[in-house]
N, C-alpha and C positions, 0 to 999 in steps of 0.2 A: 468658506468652502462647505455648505450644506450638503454637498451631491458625491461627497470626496467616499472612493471606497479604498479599502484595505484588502489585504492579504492577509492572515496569520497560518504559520506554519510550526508544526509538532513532528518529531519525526520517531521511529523505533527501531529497534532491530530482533532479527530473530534468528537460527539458524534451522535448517531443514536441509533435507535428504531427500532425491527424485534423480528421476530417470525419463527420456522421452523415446516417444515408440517413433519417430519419423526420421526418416534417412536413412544414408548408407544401413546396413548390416553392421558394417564395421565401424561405423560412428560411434566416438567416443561418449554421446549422447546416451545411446541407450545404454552406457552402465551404470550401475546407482553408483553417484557420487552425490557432496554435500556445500550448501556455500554456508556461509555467514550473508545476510539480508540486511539491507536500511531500506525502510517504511519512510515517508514523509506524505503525510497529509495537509493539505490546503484548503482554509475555507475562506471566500472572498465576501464582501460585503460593504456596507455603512457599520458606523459607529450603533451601537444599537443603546439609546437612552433607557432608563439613567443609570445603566452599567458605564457606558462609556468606552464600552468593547466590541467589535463583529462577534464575537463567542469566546466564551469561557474559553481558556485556556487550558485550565485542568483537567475542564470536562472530554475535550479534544484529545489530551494526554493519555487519559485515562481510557478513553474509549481506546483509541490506538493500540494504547499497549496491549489489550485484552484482547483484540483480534489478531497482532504479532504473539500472544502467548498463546491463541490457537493454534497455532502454526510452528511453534519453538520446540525445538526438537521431536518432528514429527518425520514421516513421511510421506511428500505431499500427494505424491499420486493417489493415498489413499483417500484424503478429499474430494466427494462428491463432485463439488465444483474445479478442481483443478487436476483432473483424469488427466489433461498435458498442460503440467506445471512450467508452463513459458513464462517470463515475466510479465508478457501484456496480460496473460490469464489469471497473474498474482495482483497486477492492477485494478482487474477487474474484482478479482474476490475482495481486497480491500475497501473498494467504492461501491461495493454491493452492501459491505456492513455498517461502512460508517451513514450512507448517503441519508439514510431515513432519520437518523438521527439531527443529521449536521446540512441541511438543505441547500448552505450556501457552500459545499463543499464545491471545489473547483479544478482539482487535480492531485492527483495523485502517481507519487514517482517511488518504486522499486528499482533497487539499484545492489548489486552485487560489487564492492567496494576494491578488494585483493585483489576482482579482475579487470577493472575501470569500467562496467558494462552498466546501461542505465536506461529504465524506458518509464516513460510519464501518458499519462492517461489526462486528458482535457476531461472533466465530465462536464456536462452540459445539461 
């Protein structure tokens, strides 16, 4: 299987604090509340010779974690890029840092765990 690709996946966590301005008035939304975060990052590929790997693993970890430790105990609204901290917006801020680095990244899932809630980003 010469043409065979892989997946490897690293994932992190973070906690943050935000609020969204859309909805009711009375929406429970707009008051600052906090979740706990799981990050998982994807990068698909080939075996890349003669590592014998799609990508470092540690490198992926490592990267990860330093953009969930942007983000660990913060408040996200005050991020530039996540003025409405949705999770498709936390997908994107993720695949915005890793992507230059990691080319064959392929998706990207933010997921809120206590509440079952989970949304995945295809990048492409």
């Amino acid at each position: 299987m010469t043409d065979a690709l892989f997946e490897i996946t690293k994932s992190a966590t973070f906690d943050a604090a935000h609020h969204l301005n859309n909805g009711p008035a009375d929406s429970p939304y707009r008051r600052l509340h906090g979740h706990s975060f799981k990050v998982e990052a994807t990068v698909r590929g080939p075996v890349v010779e003669p590592a014998g790997w799609v990508e470092d693993l540690a490198a992926l970890d490592g990267a990860l974690r330093a953009v969930a430790a942007e983000l660990d105990h913060s408040f996200l609204n005050d991020h530039e890029e996540l003025k409405t901290p949705t999770l498709e917006h936390l997908c994107l801020f993720f695949a915005g840092r890793l992507k230059p680095r990691f080319p064959g990244l392929s998706r990207i899932q933010v997921s809120r765990p206590t509440i079952g809630e989970t949304c995945a980003l295809v990048v492409e």
